[in-house]
Each structure stands twice: as C-alpha cells, then as structure tokens.
MIDOSE-1310 file (N, C-alpha, C; in nm, 2 decimals, decimal comma, always signed):
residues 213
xxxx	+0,96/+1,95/+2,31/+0,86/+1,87/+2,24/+0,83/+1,93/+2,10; +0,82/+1,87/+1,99/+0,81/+1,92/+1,85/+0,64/+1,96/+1,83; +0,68/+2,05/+1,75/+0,58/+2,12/+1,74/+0,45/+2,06/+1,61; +0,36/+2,06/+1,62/+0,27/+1,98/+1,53/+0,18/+2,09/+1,48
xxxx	+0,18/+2,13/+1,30/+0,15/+2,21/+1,31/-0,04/+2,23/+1,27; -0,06/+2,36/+1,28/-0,26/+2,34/+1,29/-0,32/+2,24/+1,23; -0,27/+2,28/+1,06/-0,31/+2,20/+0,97/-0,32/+2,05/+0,95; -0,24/+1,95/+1,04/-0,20/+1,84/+1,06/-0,29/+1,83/+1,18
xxxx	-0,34/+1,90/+1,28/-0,45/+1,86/+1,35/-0,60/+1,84/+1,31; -0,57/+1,94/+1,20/-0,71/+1,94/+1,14/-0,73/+1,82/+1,04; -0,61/+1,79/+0,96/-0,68/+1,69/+0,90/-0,65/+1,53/+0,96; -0,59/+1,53/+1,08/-0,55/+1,43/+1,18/-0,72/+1,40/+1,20
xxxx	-0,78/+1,49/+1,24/-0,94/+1,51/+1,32/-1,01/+1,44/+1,21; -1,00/+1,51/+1,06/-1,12/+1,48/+0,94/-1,09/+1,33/+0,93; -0,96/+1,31/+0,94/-0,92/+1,11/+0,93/-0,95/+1,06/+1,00; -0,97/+1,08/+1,18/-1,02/+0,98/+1,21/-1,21/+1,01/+1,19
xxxx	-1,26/+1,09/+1,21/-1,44/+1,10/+1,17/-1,41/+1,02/+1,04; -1,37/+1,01/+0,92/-1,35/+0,90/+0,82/-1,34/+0,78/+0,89; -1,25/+0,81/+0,95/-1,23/+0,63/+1,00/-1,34/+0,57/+1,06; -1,41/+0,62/+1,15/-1,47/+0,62/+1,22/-1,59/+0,56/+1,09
xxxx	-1,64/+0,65/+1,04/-1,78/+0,67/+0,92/-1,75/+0,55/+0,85; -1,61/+0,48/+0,81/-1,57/+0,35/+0,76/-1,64/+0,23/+0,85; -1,57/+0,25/+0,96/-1,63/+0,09/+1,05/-1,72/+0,12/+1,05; -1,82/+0,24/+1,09/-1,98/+0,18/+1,10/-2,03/+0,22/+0,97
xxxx	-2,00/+0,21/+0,85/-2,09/+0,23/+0,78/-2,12/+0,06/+0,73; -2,05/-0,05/+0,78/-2,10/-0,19/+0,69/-2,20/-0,24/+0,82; -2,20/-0,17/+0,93/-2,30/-0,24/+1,02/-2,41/-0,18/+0,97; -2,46/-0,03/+0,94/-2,55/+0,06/+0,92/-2,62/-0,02/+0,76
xxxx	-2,48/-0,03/+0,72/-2,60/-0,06/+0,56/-2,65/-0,22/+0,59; -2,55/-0,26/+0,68/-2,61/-0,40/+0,70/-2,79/-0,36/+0,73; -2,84/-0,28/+0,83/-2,96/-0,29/+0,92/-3,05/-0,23/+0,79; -3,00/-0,16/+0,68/-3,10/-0,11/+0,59/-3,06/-0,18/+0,44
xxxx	-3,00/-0,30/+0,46/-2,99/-0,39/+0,30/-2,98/-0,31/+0,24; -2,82/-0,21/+0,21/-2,76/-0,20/+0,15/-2,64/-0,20/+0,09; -2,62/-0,24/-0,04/-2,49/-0,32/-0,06/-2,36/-0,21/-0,03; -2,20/-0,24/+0,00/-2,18/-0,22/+0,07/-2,01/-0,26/+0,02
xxxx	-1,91/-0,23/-0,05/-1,78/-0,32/-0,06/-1,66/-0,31/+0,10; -1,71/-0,41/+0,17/-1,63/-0,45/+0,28/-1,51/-0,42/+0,28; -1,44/-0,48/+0,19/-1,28/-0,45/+0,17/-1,24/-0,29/+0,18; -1,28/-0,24/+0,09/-1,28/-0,10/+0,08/-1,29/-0,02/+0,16
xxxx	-1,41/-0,05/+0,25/-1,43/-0,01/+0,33/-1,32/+0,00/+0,53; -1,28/-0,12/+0,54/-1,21/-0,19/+0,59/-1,08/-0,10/+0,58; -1,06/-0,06/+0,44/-0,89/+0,00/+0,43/-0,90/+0,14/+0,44; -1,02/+0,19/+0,42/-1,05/+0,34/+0,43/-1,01/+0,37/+0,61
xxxx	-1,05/+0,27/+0,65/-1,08/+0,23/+0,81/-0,92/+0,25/+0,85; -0,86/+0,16/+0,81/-0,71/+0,16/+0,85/-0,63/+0,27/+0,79; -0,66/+0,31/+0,66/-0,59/+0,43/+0,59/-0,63/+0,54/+0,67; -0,76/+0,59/+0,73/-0,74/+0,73/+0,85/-0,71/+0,73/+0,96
xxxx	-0,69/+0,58/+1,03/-0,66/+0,62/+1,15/-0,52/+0,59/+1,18; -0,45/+0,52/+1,07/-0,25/+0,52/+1,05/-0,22/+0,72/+1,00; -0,28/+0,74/+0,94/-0,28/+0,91/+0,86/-0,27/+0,98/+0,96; -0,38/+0,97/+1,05/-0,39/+1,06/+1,19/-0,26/+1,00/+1,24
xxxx	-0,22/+0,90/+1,35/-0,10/+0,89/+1,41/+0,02/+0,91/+1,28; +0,04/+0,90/+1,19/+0,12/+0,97/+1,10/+0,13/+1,14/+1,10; +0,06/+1,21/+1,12/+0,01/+1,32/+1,10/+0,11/+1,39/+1,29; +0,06/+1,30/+1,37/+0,06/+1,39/+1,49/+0,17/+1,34/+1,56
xxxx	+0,24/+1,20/+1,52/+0,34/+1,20/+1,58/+0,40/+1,07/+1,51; +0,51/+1,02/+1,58/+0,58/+0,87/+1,49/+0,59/+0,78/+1,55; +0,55/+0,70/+1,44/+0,54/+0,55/+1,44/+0,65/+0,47/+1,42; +0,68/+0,37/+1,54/+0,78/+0,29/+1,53/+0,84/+0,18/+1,45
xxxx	+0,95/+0,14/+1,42/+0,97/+0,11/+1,30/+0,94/-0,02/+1,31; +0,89/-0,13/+1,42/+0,81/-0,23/+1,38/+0,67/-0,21/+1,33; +0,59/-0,09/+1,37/+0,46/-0,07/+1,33/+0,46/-0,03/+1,19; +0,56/+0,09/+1,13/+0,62/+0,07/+1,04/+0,58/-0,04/+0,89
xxxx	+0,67/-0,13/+0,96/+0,68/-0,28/+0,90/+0,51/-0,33/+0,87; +0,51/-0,30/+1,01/+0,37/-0,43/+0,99/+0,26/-0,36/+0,94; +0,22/-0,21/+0,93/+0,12/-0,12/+0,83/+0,14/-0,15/+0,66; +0,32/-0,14/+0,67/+0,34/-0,14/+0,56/+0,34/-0,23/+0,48
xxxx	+0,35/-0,39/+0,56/+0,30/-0,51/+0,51/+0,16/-0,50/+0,43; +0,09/-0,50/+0,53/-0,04/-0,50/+0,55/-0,15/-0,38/+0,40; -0,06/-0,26/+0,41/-0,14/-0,21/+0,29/-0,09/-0,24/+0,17; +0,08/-0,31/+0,16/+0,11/-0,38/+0,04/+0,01/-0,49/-0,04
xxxx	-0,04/-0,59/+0,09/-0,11/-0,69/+0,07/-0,25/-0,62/+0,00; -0,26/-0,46/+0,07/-0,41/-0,43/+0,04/-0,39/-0,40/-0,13; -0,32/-0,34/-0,18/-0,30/-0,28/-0,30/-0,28/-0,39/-0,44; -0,26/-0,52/-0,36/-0,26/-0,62/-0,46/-0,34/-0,68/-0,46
xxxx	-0,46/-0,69/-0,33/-0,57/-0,74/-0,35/-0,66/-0,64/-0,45; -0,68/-0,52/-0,43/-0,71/-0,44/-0,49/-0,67/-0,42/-0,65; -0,52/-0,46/-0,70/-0,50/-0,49/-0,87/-0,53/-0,60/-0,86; -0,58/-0,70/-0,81/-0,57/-0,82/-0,87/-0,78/-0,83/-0,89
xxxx	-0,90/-0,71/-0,79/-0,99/-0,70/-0,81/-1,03/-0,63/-0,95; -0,93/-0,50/-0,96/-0,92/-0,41/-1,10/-0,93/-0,56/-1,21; -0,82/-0,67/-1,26/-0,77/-0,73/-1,33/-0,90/-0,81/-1,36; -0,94/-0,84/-1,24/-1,08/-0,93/-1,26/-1,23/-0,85/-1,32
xxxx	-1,23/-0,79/-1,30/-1,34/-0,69/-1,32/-1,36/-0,63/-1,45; -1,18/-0,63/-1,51/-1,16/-0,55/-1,63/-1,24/-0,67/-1,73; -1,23/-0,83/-1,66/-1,19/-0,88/-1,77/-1,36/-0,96/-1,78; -1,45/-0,94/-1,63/-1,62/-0,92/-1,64/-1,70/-0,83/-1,67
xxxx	-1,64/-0,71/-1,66/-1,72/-0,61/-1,69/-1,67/-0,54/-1,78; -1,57/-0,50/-1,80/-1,47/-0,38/-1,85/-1,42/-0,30/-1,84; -1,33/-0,24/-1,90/-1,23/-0,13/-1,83/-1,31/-0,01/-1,76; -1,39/-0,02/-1,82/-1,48/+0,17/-1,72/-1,54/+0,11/-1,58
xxxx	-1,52/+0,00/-1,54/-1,58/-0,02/-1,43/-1,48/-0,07/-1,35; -1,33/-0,05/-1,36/-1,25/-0,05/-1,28/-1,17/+0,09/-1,18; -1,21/+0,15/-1,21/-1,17/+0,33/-1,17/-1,18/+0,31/-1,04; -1,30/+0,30/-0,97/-1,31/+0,30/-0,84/-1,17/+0,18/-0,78
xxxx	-1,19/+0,07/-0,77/-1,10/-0,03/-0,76/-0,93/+0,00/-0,79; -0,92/+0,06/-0,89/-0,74/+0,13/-0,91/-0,75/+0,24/-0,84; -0,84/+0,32/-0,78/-0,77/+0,43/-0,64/-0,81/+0,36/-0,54; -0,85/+0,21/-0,53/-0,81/+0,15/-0,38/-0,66/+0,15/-0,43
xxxx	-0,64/+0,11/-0,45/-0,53/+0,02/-0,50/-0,38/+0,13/-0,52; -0,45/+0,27/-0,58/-0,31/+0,39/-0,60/-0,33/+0,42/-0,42; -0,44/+0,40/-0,37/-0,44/+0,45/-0,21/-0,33/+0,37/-0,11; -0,38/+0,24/-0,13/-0,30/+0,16/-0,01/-0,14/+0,16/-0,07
xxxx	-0,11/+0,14/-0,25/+0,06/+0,18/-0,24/+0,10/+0,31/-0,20; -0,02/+0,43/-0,19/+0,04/+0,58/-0,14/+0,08/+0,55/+0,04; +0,01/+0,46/+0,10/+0,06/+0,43/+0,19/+0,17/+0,35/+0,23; +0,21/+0,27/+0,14/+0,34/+0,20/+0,12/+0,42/+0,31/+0,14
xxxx	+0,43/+0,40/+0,03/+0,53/+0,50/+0,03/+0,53/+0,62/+0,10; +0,44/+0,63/+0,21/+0,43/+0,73/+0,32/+0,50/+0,62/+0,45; +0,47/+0,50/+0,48/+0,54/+0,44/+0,61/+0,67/+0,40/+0,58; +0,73/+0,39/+0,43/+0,87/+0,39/+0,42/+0,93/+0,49/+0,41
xxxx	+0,89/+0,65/+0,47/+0,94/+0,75/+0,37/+1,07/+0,74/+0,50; +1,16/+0,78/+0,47/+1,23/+0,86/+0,59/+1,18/+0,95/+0,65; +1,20/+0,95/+0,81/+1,15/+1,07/+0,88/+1,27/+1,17/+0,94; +1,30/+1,28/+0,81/+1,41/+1,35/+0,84/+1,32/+1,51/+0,85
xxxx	+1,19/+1,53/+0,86/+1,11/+1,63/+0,91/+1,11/+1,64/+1,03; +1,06/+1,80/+1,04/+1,03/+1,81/+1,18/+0,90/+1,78/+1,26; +0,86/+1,75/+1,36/+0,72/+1,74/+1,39/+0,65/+1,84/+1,32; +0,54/+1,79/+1,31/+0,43/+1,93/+1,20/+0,47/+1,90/+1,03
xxxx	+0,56/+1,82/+0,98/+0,54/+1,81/+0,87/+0,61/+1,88/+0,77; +0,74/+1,96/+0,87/+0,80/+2,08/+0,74/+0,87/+2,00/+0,64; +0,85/+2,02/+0,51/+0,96/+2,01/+0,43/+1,07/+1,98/+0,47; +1,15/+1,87/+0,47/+1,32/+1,86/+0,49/+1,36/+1,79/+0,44
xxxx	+1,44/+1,74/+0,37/+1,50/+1,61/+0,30/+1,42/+1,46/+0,27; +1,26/+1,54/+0,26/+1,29/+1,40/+0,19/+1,16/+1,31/+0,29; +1,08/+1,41/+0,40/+1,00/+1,26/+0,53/+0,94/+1,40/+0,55; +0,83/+1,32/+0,65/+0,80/+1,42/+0,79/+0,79/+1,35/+0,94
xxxx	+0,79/+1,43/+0,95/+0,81/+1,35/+1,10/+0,72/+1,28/+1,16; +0,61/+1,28/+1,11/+0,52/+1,14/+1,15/+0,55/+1,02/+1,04; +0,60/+1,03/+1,00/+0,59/+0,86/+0,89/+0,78/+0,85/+0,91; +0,76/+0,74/+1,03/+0,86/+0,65/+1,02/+0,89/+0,57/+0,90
xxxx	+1,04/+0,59/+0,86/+1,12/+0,47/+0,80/+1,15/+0,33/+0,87; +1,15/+0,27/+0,69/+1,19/+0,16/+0,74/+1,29/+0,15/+0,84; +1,37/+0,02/+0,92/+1,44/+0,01/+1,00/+1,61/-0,01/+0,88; +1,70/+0,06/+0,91/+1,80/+0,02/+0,85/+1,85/-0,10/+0,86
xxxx	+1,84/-0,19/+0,98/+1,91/-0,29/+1,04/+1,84/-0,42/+0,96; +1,75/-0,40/+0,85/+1,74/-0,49/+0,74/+1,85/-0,52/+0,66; +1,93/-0,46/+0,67/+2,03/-0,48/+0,48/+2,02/-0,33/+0,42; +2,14/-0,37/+0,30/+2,16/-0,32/+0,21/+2,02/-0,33/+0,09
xxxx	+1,97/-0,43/+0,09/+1,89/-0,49/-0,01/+1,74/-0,45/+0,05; +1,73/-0,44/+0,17/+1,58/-0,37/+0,23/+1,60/-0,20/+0,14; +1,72/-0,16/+0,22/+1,73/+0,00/+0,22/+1,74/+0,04/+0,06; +1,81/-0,04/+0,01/+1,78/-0,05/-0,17/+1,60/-0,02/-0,21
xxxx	+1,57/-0,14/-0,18/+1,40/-0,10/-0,21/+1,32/-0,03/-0,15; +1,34/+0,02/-0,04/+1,29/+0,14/+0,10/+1,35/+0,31/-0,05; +1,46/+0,29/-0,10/+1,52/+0,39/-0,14/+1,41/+0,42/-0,30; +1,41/+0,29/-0,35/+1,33/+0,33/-0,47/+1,19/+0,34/-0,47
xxxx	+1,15/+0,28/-0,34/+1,02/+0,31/-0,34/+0,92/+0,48/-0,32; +1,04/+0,51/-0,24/+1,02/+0,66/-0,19/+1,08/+0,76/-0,24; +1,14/+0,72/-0,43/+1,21/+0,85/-0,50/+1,14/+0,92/-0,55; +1,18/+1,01/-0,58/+1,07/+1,13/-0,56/+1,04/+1,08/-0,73
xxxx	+1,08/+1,07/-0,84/+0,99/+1,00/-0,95/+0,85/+0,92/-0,90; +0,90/+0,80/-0,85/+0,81/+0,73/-0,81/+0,68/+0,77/-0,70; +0,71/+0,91/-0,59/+0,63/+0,97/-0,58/+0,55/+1,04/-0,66; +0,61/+1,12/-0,73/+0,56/+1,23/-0,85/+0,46/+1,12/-0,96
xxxx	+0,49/+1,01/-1,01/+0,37/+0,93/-1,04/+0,28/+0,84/-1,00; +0,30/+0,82/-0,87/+0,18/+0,80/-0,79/+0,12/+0,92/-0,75; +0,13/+1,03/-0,76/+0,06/+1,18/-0,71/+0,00/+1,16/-0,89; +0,05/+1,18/-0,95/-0,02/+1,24/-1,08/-0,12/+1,16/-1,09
xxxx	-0,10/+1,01/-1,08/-0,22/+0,88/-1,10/-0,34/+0,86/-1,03; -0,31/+0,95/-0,92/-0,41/+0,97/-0,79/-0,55/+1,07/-0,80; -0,41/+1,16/-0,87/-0,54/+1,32/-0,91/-0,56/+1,31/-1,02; -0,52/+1,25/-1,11/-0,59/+1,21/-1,27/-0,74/+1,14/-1,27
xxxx	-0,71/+0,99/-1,19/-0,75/+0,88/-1,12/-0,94/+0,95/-1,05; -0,89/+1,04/-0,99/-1,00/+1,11/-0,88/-1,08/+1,25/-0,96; -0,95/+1,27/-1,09/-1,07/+1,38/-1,19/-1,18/+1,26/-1,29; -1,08/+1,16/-1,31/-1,17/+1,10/-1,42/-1,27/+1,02/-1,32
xxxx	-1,33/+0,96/-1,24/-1,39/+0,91/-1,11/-1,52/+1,00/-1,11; -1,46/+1,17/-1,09/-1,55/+1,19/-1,04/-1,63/+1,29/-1,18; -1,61/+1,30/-1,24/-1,62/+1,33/-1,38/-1,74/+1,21/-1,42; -1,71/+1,05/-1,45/-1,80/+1,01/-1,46/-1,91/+1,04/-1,34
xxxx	-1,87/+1,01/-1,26/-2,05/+1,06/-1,11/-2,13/+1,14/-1,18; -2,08/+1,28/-1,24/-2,12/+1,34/-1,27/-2,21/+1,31/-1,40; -2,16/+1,25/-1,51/-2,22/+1,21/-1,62/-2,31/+1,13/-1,60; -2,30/+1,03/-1,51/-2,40/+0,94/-1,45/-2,54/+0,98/-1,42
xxxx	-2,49/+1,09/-1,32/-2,59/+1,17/-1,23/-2,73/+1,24/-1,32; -2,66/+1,28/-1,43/-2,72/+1,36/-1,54/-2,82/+1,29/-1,63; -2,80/+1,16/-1,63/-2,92/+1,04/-1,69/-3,07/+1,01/-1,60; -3,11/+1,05/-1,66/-3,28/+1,03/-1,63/-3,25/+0,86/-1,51
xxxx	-3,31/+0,90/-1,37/-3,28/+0,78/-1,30/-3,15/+0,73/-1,25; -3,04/+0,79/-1,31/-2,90/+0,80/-1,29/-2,89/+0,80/-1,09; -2,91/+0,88/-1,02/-2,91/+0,88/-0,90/-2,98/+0,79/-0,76; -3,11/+0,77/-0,87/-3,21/+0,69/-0,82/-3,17/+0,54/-0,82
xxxx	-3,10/+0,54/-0,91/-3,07/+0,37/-0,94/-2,94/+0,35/-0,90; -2,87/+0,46/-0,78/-2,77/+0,42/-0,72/-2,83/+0,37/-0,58; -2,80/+0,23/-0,54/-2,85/+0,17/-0,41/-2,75/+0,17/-0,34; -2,61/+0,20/-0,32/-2,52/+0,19/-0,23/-2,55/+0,32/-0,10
xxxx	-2,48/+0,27/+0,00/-2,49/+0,33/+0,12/-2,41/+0,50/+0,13; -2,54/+0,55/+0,13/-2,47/+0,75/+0,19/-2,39/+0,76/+0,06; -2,39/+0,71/-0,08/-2,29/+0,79/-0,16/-2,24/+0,90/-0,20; -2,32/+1,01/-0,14/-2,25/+1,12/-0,15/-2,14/+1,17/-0,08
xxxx	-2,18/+1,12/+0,13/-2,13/+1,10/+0,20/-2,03/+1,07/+0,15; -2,03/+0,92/+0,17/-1,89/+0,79/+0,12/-1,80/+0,88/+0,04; -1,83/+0,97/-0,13/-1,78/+1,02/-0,20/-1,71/+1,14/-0,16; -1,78/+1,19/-0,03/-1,71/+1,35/+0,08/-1,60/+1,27/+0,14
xxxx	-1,61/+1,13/+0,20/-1,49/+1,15/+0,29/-1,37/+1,07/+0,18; -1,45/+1,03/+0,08/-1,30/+0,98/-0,03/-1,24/+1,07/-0,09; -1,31/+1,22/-0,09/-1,23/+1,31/-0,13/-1,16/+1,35/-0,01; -1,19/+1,36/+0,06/-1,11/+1,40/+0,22/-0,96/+1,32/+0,25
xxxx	-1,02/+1,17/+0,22/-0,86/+1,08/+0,24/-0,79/+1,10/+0,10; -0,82/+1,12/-0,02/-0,77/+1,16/-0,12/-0,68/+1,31/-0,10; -0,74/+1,39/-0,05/-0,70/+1,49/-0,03/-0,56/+1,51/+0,08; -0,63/+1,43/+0,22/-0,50/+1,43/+0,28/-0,37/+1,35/+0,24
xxxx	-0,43/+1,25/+0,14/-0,30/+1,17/+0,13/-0,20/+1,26/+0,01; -0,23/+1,31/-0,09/-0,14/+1,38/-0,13/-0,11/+1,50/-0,10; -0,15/+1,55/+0,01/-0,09/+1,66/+0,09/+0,07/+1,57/+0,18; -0,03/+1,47/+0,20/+0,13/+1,37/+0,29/+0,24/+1,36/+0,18
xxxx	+0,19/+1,27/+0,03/+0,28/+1,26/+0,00/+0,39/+1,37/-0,06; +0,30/+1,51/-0,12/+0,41/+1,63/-0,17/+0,50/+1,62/+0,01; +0,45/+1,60/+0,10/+0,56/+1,63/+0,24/+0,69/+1,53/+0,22; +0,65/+1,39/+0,13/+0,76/+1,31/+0,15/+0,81/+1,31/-0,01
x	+0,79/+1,43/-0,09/+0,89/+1,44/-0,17/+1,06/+1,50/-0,10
C-alpha cells in the first residue's frame, strides 16, 4: 500500500474543516442577514474536499474528467464576473474575483496533471499520486491539450499569479483596515475567519501545484 505522507494528512484534514466552514457558512449568514457570495463559496466547498481526496489517494479518470469540467466551467464564470465588475466598478474591485478564478484553473491543472508520483506526493516526473490524469484513450488532440496545460511554464505562471494575486489582496485588507471605520463597515460573514481558511486553500493549492511541476 503506498505510503501517504504526514504533511498531506494534515493538510487533507485543514481542506476538508474549509470545506466543511464553506457549506455552512451561506446557511449561518443566511440566519444573521449577512451578505454572503454563494458562488464562491460553493467552489471553496468543492475545491477542499477534491484537495483532500487528491491529497490521500486517486481519483479515477472519469472523476478526473467530470471535476475538471466542472472547475473549468467555474473559472470562466469567475472571468467573466472579474470582466463585469471591472467595467461597474473598476479594476481594484476585481482581486477577490481573479483568485476565484486563478483557483478553480489551479484546479484544472492539478486533475490533469499526470500521476507519475508516489503516494504521499513525492516529486517524480511531473504528478503526484493523488491527481489523476486525463484518460489517454481521448486522442492525440485531448493529450495535446492535457500536455500544455500542465507544462511546467504554464504552471510556473499560474503559481506566480496566485502569490502575487494573494500579496496584493491582502495588502489592500490591510490598508482598508487602517481607515477610521474601515472594519466596522465590513458586513460580510466571519471575514477574518473566511480570509484564514482562503489562506489555507491558497496555501495548499500551491504546495499541490510545485508537486505537479
């Protein structure tokens, strides 16, 4: 049986208590009216508890398919909310919305990576052993785009865009914070909370993705 190592238990555990803090947090703010972005929330929901079974063992290459459908779909609902917002509000009020959106394609490119790791996540060519690849028996023309999606360029700029994305994020909080009323006049639900476990899935996801360079 392959071996799964500590560290991947531990942050298998912090993903699902995220996931978990996701689904009940739109019932919770529902009972104390407060506002609340469902979507977001919803993918945080799906993005820890695919992480964890990524994390501790693999996933078959129809589940594969159908995750990886599914957070494609999320990442373009997500640019197409950035696109809208830029063009109501303005560019500084789209940050939050572009790390939905760098999140659910880091998942794109964790359920396509190749799994040529060992259980636990070691370094090897390129996967770990929890994030199943695509299925080969697509084509030439699947495995083409399975291949460019998971080059290590294209990893290496979605990791940079992530931790750039997450200094400038949280950089403004801070500037915010510091305005007379700044804190007070935030009404969203547990934001500090919300902001611990977005560093938490932030955190584990590019720990995943340096595994699937």
């Amino acid at each position: 049986m392959p071996t799964v190592y500590w560290q991947h238990w531990f942050l298998a555990a912090v993903m699902i208590v995220t996931a978990l803090y996701h689904l009940a947090r739109p019932v919770v703010a529902e009972v104390w009216s407060r506002p609340i972005e469902l979507d977001a929330d919803l993918m945080h929901a799906a993005m820890g508890s695919t992480m964890a079974l990524m994390l501790l063992t693999s996933l078959t290459p129809q589940a594969s398919h159908l995750w990886g459908s599914l957070f494609t779909l999320a990442a373009l609902w997500f640019v197409g909310r950035a696109v809208w917002a830029s063009r109501a509000k303005g560019l500084s009020t789209i940050g939050p919305t572009v790390g939905e959106a760098l999140l659910s394609a880091a998942m794109v490119v964790m359920l396509t990576a190749s799994p040529t790791a060992t259980a636990g996540g070691s370094i090897s060519g390129g996967g770990m052993a929890g994030m199943a690849g695509m299925a080969e028996s697509g084509g030439s023309r699947e495995s083409t785009v399975s291949a460019m999606v998971t080059s290590r360029p294209v990893i290496v700029i979605l990791l940079a865009a992530i931790l750039c994305l997450t200094l400038w994020t949280a950089a403004g909080s801070l500037i915010r914070a510091g305005y007379p009323g700044g804190v007070a006049a935030d009404r969203t639900f547990a934001p500090t909370l919300t902001a611990g476990c977005q560093l938490a899935m932030t955190t584990a996801t590019c720990y995943m993705l340096v595994l699937a360079l």
